[in-house]
C-alpha positions in Angstrom: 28.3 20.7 -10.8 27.1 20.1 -7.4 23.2 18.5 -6.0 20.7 21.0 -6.6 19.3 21.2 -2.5 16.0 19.4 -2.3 12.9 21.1 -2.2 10.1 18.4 -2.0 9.7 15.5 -0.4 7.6 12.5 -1.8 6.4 9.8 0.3 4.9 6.4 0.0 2.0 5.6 2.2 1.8 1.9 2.9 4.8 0.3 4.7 6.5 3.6 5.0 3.9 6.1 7.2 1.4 3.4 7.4 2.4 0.0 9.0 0.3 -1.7 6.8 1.9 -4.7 6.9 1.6 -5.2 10.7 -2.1 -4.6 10.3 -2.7 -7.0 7.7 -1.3 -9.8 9.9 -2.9 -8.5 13.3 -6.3 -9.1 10.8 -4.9 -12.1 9.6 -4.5 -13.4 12.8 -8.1 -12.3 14.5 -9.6 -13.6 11.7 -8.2 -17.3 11.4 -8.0 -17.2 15.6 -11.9 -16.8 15.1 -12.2 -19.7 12.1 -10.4 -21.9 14.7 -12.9 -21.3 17.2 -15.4 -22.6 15.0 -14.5 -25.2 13.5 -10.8 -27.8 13.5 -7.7 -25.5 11.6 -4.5 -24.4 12.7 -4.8 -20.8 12.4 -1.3 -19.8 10.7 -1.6 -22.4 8.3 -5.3 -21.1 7.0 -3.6 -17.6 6.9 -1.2 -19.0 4.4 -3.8 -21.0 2.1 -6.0 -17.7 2.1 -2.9 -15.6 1.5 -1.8 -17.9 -1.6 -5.5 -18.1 -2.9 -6.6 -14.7 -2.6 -3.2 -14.2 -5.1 -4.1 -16.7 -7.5 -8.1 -15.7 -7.7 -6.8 -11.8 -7.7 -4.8 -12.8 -10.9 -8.1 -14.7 -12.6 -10.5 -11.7 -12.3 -11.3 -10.1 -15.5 -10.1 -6.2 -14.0 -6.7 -7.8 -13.1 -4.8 -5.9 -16.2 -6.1 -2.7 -14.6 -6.1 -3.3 -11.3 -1.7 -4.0 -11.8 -1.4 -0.6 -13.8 -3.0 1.0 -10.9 -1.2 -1.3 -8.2 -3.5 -2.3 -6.1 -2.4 -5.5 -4.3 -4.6 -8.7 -3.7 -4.5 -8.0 0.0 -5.8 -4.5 -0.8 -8.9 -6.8 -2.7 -9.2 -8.9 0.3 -10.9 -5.8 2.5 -11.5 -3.1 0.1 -15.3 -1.6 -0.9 -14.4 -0.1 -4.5 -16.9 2.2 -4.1 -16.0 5.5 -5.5 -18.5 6.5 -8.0 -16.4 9.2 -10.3 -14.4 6.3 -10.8 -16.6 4.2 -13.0 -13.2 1.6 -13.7 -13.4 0.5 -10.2 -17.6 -0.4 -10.2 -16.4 -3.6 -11.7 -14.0 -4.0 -9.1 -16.3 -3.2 -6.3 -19.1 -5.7 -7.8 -16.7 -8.5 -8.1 -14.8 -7.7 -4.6 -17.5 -9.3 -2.2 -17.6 -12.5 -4.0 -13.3 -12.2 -4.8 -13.1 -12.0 -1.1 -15.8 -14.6 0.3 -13.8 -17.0 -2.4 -10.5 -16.3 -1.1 -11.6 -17.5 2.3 -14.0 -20.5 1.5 -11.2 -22.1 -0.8 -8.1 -21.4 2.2 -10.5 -23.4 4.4 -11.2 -26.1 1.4 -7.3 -26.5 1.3 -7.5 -27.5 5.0 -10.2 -29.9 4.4 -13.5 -27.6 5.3 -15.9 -27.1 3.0 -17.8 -24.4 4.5 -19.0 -21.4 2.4 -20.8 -19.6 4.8 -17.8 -20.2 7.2 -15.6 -18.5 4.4 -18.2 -15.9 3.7 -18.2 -14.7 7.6 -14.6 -15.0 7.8 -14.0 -12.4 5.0 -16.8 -9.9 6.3 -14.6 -10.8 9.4 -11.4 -10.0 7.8 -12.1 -6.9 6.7 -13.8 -5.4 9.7 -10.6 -6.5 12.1 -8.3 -4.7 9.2 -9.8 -1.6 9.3 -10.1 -1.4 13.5 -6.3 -1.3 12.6 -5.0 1.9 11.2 -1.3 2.0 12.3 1.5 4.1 11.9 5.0 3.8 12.9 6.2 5.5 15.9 8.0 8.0 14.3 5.9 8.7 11.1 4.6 12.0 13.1 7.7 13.0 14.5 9.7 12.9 10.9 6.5 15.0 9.1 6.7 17.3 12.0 10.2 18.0 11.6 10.2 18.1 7.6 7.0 20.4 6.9 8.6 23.8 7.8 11.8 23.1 5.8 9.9 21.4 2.3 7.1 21.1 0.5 5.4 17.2 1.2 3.8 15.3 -1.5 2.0 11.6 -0.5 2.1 9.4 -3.4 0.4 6.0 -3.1 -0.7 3.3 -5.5 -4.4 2.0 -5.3 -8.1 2.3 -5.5 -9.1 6.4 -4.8 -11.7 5.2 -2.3 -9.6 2.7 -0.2 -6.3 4.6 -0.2 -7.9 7.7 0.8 -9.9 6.1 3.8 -6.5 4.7 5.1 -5.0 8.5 4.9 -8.1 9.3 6.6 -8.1 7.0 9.0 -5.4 8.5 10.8 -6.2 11.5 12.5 -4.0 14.5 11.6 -2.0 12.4 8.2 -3.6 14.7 5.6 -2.4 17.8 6.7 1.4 17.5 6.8 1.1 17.2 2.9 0.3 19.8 0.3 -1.0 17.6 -2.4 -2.5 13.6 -1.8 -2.0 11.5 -5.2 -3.5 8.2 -5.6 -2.1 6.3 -8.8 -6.1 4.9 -9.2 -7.5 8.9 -9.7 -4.2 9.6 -12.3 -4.7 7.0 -14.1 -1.2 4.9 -13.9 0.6 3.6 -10.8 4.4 3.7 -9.7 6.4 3.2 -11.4 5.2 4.6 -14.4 7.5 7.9 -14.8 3.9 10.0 -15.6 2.7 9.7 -12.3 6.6 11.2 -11.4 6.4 13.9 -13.4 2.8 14.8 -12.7 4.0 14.9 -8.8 6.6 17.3 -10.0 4.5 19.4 -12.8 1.7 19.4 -8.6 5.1 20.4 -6.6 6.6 22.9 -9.2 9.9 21.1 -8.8 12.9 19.6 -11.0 13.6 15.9 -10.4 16.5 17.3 -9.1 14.9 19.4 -6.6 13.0 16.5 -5.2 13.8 13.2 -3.2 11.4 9.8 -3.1 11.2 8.1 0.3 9.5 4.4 0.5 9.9 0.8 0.8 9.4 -0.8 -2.1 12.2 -1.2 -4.8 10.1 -2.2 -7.7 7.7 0.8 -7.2 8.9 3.9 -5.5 13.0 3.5 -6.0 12.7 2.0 -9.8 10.3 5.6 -10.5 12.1 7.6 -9.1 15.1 6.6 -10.9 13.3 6.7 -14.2 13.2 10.1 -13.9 16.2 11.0 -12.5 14.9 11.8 -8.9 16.9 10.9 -6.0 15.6 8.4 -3.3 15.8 6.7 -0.2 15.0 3.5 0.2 13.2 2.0 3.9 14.6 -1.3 4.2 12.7 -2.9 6.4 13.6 -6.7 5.9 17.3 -6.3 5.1 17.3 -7.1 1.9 19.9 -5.9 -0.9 19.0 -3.6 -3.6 20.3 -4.8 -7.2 22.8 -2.7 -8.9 20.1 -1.8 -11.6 17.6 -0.4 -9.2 19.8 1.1 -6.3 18.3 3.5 -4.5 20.5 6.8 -3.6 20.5 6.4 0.2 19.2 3.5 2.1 17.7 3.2 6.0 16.3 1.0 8.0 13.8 2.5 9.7 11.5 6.4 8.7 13.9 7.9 11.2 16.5 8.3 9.6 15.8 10.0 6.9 15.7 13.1 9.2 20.2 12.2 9.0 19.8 12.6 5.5 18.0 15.5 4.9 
């Protein structure tokens, strides 16, 4: 009994089209360049303190529990608005974010010996203003949706708020319309890798697991899902890590290119 060819492709969105991760620390590093300005820190250290407590506050707020099903990550907290009103589990998000954020910042300084509120208040509005100058995409993310949308259908699956994960789609010019159907784990309901948000990509595509392949980054989100429902996947391996035997993904790269070898 040989592969079933693939049909559909899935795609994460952060760290696999979007270089989130490189925007994140260009922010990071504006921002704490700035607080340095103002008063006595060593930048990279402040962006460690604020990196460490924006974790440990995320992981106090009362919406944590949902905020983890959904997957949205503490740096997502640190610049997103929460706004999206026919989303009434995120209001409480969105009311506690400003205050989740200016905390993050005032207690990174505190670490360092600065007790400056209004500093850390600034710094956050700072923080996410410099973050969102910076939509990025790797160099080939264009090129490999280019080559793929003729040949299979395109599904971007992402874990987050509706209203944060949508603006970064948005905020690059042209993303949107390489895929036939956008789904954000905070509008289903349940993030990866819960297998309904799987299937309900499948049930969207009109596809068998079999017929569809996952492609991101993250081993504990995208390759464990797809597995869980018997989908193959490939796996962007960005820091050269090793996949354990329980959750290997069925092809592995090192960079988005790639996969245009395997498919």
């Amino acid at each position: 009994m040989g592969m079933k060819p693939i049909k559909a492709v899935i795609f994460d969105l952060d760290n696999t089209l979007l270089w989130d991760e490189r925007s994140i620390g260009e922010a990071f590093k504006a921002t704490c360049q700035g607080a340095a300005e103002a008063v006595q820190v060593d930048p990279s250290a402040l962006e460690c303190e604020v990196r460490e407590s924006s974790e440990r506050l995320f992981k106090e707020m009362a919406c944590y529990d949902y905020a983890k099903m959904i997957e949205i990550t503490h740096l997502e907290a640190l610049w997103g608005r929460f706004d999206a009103k026919e989303f009434p589990a995120f209001l409480e998000l969105g009311q506690l974010a400003p205050n989740y954020q200016k905390n993050a910042w005032t207690q990174g300084l505190l670490k360092l010996g600065i007790d400056d509120p209004e500093l850390g208040e600034s710094l956050a509005v700072r923080f996410a203003k410099e973050r969102r100058e910076r939509p990025l995409v790797y160099e080939t993310t264009f090129e490999v949706l280019q080559a793929l949308r003729p040949k299979y259908q395109l599904l971007l699956l992402t874990n987050g708020a509706p209203d944060l994960q949508q603006e970064k789609v948005d905020s690059i010019p042209g993303l949107a319309d390489y895929f036939d159907h956008v789904l954000i784990s905070g509008s289903f309901g349940r993030g990866k890798p819960d297998p309904s948000i799987f299937v309900h990509a499948l049930n969207l595509l009109g596809v068998t697991a079999e017929e569809a392949i996952m492609v991101g980054d993250n081993l504990d989100t995208d390759i464990q899902g797809a597995l869980a429902v018997g989908m193959r996947s490939v796996w962007i391996n960005h820091h050269q890590k090793t996949a354990p035997l329980h959750n290997s993904p069925s092809h592995e790269i090192a960079a988005l290119r790639e996969l245009l070898d395997i498919l």
